[in-house]
VOBA-1610 file (N, C-alpha, C; in pm, whole numbers, padded with zeros to 5 digits, always signed):
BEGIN
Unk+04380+11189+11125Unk+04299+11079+11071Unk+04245+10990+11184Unk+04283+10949+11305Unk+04294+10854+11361Unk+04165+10964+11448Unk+04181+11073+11506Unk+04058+11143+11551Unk+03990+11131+11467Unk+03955+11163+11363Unk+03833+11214+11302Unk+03736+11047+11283Unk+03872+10910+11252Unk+03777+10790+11256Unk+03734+10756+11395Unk+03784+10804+11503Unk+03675+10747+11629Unk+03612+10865+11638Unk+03583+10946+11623Unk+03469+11061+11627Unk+03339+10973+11527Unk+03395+10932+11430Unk+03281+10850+11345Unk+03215+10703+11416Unk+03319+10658+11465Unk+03248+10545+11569Unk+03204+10564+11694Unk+03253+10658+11725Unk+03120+10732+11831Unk+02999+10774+11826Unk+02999+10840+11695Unk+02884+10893+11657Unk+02770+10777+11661Unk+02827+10682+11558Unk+02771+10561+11512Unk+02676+10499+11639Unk+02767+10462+11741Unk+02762+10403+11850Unk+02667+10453+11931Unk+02635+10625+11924Unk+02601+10723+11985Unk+02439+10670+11914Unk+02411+10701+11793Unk+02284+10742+11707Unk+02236+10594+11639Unk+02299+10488+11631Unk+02229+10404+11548Unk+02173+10303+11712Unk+02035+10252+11637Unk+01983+10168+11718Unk+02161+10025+11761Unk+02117+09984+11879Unk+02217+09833+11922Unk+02107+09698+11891Unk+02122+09639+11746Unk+02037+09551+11681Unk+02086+09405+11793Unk+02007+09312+11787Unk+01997+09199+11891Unk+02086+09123+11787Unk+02191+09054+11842Unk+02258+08936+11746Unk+02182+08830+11741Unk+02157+08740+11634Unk+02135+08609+11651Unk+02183+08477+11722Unk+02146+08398+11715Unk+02190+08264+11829Unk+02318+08231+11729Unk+02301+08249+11640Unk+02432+08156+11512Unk+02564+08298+11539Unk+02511+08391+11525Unk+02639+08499+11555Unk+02719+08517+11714Unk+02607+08494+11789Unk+02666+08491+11943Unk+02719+08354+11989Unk+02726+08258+11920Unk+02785+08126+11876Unk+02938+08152+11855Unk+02914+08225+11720Unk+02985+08270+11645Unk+03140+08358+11751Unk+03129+08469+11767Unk+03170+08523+11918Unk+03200+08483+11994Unk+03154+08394+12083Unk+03196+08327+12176Unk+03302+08252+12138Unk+03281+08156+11990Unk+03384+08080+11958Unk+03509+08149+11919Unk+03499+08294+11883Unk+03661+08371+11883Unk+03720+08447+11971Unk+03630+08485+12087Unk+03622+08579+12201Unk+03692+08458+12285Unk+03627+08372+12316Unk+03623+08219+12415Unk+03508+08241+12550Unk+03470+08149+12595Unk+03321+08172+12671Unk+03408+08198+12829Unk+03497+08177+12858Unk+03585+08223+12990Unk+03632+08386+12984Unk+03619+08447+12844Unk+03653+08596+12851Unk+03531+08641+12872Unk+03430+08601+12785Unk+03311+08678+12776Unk+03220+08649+12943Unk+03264+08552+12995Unk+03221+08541+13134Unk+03196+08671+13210Unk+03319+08672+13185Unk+03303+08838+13267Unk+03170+08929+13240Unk+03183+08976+13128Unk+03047+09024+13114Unk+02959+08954+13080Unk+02945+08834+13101Unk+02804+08746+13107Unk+02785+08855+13277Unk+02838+08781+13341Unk+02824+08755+13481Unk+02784+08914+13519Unk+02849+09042+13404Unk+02811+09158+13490Unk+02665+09214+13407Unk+02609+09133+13326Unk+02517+09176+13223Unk+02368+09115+13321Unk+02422+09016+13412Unk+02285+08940+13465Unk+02271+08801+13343Unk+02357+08762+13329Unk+02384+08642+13206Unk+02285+08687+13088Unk+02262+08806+13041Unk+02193+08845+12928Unk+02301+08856+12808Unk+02323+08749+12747Unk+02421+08734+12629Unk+02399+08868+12548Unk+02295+08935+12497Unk+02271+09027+12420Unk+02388+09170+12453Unk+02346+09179+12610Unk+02396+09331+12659Unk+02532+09293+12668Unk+02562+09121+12755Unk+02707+09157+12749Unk+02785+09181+12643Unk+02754+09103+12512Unk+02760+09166+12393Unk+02823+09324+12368Unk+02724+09377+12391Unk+02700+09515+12400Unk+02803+09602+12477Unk+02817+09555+12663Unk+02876+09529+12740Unk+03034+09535+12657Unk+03100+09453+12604Unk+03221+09398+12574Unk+03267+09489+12459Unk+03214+09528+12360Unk+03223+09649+12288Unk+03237+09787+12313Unk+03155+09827+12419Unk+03140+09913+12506Unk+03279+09954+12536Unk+03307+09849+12608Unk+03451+09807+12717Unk+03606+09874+12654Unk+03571+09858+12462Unk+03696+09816+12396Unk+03686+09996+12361Unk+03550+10048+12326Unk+03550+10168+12287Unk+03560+10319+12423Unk+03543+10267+12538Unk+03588+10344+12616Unk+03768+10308+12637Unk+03790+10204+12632Unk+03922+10171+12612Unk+04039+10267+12491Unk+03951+10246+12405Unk+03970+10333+12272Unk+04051+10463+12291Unk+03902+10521+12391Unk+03915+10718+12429Unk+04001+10735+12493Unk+04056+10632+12605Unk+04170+10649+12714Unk+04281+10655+12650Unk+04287+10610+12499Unk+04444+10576+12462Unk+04503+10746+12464Unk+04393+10881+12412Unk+04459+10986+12359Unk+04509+11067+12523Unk+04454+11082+12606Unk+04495+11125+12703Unk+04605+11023+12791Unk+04597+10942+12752Unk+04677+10831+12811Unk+04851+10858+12718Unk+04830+10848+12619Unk+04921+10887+12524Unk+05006+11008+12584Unk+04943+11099+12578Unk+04937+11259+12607Unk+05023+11289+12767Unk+05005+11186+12877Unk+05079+11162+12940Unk+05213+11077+12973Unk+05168+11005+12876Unk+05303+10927+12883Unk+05413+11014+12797Unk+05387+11052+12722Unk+05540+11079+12644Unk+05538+11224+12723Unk+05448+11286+12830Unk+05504+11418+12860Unk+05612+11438+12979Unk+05556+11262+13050Unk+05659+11198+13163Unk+05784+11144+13133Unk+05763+11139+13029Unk+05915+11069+12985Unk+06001+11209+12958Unk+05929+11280+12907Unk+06028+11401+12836Unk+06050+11462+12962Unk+05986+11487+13092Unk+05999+11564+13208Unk+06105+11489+13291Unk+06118+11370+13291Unk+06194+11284+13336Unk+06332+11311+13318Unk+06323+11288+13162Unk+06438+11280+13106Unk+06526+11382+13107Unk+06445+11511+13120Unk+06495+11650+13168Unk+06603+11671+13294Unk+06535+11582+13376Unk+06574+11545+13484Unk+06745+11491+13504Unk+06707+11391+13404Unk+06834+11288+13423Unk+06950+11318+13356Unk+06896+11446+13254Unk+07008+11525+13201Unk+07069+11619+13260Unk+06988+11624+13365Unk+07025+11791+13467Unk+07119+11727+13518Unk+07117+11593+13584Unk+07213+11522+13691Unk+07287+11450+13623Unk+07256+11390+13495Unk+07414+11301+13484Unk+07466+11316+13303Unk+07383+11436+13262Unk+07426+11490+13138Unk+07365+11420+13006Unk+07346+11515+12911Unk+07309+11434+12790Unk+07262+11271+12739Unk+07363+11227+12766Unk+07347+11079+12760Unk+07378+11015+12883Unk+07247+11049+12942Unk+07283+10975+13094Unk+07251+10833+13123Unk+07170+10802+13010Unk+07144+10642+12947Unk+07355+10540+12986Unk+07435+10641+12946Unk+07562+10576+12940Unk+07631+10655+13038Unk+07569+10666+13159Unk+07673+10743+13264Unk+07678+10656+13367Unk+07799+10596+13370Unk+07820+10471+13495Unk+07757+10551+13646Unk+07748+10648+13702Unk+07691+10710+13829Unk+07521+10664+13785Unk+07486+10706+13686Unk+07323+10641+13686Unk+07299+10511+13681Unk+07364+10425+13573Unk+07385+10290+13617Unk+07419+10211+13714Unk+07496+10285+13782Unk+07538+10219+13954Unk+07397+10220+13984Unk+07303+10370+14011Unk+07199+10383+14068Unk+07087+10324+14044Unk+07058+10264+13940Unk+06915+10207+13901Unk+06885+10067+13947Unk+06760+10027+13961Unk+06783+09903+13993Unk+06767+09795+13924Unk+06729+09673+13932Unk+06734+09590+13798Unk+06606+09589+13714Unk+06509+09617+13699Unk+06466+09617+13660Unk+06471+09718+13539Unk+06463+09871+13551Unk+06494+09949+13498Unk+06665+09935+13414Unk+06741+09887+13455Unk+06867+09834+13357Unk+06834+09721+13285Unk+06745+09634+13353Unk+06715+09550+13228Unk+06619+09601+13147Unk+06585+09708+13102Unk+06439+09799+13039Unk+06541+09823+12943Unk+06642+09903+13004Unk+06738+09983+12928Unk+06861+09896+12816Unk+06858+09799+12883Unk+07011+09712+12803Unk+06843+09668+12647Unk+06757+09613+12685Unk+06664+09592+12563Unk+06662+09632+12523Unk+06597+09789+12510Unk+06633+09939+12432Unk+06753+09923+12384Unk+06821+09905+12398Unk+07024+09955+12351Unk+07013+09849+12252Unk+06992+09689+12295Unk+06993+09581+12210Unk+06865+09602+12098Unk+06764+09631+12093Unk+06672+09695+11987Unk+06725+09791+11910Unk+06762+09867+11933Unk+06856+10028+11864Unk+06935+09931+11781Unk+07048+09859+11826Unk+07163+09818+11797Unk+07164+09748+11690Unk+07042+09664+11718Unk+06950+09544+11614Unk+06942+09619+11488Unk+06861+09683+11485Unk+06808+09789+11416Unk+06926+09829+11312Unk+07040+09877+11391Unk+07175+09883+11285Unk+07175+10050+11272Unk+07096+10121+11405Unk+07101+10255+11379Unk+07223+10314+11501Unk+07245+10427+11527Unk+07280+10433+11639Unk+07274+10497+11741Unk+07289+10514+11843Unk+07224+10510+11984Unk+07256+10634+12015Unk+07152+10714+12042Unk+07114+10859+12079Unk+07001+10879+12176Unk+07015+10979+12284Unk+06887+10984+12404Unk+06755+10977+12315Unk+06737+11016+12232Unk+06587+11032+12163Unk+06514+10900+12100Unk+06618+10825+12047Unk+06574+10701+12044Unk+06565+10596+12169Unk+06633+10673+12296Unk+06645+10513+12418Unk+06520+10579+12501Unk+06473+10741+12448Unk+06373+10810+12540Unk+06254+10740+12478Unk+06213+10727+12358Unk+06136+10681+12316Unk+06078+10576+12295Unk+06212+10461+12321Unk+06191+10296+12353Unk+06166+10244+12446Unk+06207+10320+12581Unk+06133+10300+12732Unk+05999+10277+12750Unk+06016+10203+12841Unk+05828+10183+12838Unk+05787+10310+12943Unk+05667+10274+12958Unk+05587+10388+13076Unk+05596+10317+13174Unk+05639+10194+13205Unk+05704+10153+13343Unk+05783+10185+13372Unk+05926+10159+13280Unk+06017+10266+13295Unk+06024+10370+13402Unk+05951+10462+13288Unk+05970+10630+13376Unk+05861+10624+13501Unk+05795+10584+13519Unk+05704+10564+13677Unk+05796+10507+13767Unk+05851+10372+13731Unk+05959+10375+13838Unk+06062+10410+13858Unk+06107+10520+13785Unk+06216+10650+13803Unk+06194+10735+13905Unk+05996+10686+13922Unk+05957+10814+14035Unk+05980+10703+14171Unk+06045+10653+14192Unk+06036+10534+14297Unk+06129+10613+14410Unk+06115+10532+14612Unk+06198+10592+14629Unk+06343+10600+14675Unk+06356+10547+14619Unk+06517+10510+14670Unk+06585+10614+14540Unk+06526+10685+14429Unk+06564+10803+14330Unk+06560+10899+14435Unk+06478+10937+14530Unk+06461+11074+14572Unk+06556+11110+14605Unk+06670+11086+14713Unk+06806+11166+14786Unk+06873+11197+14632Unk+06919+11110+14555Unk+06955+11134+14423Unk+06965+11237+14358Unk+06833+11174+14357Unk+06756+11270+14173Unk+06665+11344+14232Unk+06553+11343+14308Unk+06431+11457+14324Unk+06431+11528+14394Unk+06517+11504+14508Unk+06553+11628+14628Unk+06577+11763+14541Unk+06635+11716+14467Unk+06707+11880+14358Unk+06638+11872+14277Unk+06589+11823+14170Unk+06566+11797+14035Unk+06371+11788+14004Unk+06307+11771+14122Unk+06161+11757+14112Unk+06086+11868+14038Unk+06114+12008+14139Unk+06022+12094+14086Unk+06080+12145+13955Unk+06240+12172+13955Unk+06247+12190+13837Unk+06245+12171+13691Unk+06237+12008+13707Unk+06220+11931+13583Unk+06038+11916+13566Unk+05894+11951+13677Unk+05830+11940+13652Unk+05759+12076+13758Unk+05799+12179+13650Unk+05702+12299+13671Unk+05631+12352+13756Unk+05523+12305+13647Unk+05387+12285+13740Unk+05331+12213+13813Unk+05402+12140+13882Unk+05367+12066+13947Unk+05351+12143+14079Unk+05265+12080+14163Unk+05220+12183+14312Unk+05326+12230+14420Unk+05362+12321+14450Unk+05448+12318+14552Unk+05458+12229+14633Unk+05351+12231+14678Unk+05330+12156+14809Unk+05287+12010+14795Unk+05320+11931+14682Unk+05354+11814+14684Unk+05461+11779+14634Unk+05524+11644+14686Unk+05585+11593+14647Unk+05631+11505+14593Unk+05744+11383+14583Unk+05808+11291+14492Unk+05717+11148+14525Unk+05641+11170+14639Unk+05587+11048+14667Unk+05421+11055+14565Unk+05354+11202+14587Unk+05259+11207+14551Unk+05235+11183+14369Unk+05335+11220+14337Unk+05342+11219+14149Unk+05345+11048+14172Unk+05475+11008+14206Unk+05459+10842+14190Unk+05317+10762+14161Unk+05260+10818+14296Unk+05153+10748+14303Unk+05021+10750+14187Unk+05011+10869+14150Unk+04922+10895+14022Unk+04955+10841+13907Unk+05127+10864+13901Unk+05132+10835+13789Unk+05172+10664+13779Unk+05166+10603+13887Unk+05128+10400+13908Unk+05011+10424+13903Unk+04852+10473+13907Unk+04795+10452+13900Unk+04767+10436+13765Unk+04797+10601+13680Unk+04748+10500+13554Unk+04795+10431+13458Unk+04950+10438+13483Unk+05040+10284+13387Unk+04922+10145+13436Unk+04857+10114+13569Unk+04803+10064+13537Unk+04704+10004+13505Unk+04622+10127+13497Unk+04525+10166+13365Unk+04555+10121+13250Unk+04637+10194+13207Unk+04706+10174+13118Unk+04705+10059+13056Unk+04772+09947+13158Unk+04828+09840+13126Unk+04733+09706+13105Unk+04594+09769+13191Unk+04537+09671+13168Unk+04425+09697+13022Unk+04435+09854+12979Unk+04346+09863+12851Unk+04441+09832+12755Unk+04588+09809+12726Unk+04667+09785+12621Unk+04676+09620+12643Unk+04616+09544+12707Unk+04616+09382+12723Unk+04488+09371+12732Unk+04439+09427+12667Unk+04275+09418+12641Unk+04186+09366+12769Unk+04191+09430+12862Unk+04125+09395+13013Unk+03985+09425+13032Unk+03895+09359+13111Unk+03788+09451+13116Unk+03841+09551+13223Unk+03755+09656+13171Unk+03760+09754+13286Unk+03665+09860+13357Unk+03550+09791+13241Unk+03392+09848+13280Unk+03363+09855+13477Unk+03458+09778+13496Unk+03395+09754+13663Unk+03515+09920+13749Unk+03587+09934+13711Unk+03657+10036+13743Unk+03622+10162+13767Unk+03587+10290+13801Unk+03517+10418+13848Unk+03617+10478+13724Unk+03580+10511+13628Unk+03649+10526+13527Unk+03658+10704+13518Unk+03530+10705+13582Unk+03546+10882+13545Unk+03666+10936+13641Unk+03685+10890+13764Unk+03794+10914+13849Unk+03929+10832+13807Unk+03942+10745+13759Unk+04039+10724+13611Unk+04046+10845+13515Unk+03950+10887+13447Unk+03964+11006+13341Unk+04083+11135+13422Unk+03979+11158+13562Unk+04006+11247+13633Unk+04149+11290+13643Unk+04196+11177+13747Unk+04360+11147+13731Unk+04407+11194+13601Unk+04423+11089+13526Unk+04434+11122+13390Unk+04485+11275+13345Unk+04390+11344+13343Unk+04368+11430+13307Unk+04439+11557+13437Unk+04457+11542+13540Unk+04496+11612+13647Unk+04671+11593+13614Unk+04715+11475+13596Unk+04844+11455+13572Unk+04890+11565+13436Unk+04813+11541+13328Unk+04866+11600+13238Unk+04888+11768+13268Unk+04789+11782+13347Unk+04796+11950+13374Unk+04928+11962+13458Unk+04929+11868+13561Unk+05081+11922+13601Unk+05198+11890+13516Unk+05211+11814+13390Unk+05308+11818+13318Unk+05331+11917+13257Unk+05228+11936+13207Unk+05182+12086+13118Unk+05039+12183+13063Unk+05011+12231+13142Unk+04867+12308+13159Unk+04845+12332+12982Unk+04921+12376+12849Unk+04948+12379+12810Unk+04882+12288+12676Unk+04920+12160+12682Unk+04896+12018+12675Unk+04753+11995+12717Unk+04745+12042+12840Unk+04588+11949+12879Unk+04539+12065+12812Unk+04553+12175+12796Unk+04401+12247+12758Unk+04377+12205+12603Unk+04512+12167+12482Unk+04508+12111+12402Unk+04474+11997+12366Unk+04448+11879+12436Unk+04406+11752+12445Unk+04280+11771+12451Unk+04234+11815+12596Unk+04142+11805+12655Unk+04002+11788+12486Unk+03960+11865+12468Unk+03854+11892+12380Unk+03886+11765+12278Unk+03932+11704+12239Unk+03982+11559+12155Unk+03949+11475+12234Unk+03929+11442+12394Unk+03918+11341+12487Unk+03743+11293+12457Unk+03765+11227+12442Unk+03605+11139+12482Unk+03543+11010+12558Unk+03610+11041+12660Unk+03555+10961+12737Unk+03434+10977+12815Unk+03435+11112+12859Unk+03307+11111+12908Unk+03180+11101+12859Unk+03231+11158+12731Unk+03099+11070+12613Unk+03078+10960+12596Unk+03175+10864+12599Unk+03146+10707+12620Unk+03076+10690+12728Unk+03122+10723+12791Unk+03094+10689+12980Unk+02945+10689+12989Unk+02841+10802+12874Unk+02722+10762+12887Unk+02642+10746+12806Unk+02714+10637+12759Unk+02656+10543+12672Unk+02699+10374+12675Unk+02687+10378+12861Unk+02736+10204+12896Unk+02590+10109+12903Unk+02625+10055+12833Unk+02463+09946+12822Unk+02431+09912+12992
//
């Protein structure tokens, strides 16, 4: 369902004329948007209220397309991860004092929230629910390096495949910080029109293949970004 309704607002977006708002509606906008957000695309429109308009919609619907490939990687890093952390400290390695010694605070404070959410909840606490409550900061900074002697010296290629021989624990990190924060700034509603987005897609899309070639060839054809991409006012 959720494909087939942005396939329809693409289309839309794609084929119907972009009608000029009135002075009472772009009033209107500004007063729920606020004139310090819409700045931004004043300022990248050439102060043409109309396009940034245009501009700012634009912004939310390429935002939109990133969520499915964005999606598509995150839960494939978590599950590759997690593969990982089962190889080295077993099943529920969420509760294995050797991984807890090892993490640093941030990531234990990720994790005690998760446990206290579960707990809340009144359900009880199993890897599939603490895999799934992690954020995608989380597992990116799992790829950090003070894990490698640890965890990736042994555990890299085998917990992630396909990934290239000939790279390593530093090179995944880095892709995959790049697009948590992507990520992070289209799930806090950011602009991001100013960003090289197709080399955003790129990434994107390069990561998922080394999670799982599999996956990307299945995604891939559902992705639309590059169809947005040309159709930026």
């Amino acid at each position: 369902m959720t494909n087939l309704g942005s396939h329809i607002r693409y289309s839309d977006m794609a084929n119907e004329p972009q009608h000029n708002l009135t002075d009472d509606e772009l009033r209107a906008l500004y007063a729920v948007i606020s004139k310090e957000r819409m700045g931004t695309y004043l300022f990248a429109s050439g102060h043409d209220e109309q396009r940034a308009a245009r501009l700012y919609i634009w912004n939310a619907l390429v935002g939109e397309a990133f969520h499915v490939p964005i999606q598509a990687v995150e839960v494939g890093l978590r599950n590759r991860i997690n593969h990982a952390l089962a190889a080295k400290y077993g099943g529920e390695w969420w509760n294995s004092q050797p991984f807890l010694d090892l993490i640093d605070g941030d990531r234990l404070d990720d994790l005690n929230l998760v446990r206290s959410r579960i707990k809340r909840r009144k359900q009880t606490l199993g890897t599939g629910q603490i895999v799934a409550g992690l954020s995608f900061g989380f597992w990116v900074g799992m790829l950090a390096k003070r894990y490698n002697p640890e965890l990736w010296s042994a555990h890299l290629h085998s917990s992630f495949p396909h990934f290239p021989e000939d790279r390593g624990r530093k090179s995944l990190a880095m892709e995959a910080g790049q697009i948590v924060t992507l990520r992070n700034r289209i799930w806090h509603h950011e602009p991001i029109f100013k960003r090289n987005l197709m080399d955003d897609y790129s990434r994107v899309m390069q990561l998922l293949e080394w999670l799982c070639p599999v996956k990307h060839s299945w995604i891939k054809p559902h992705c639309k970004v590059p169809q947005i991409m040309r159709q930026k006012p």
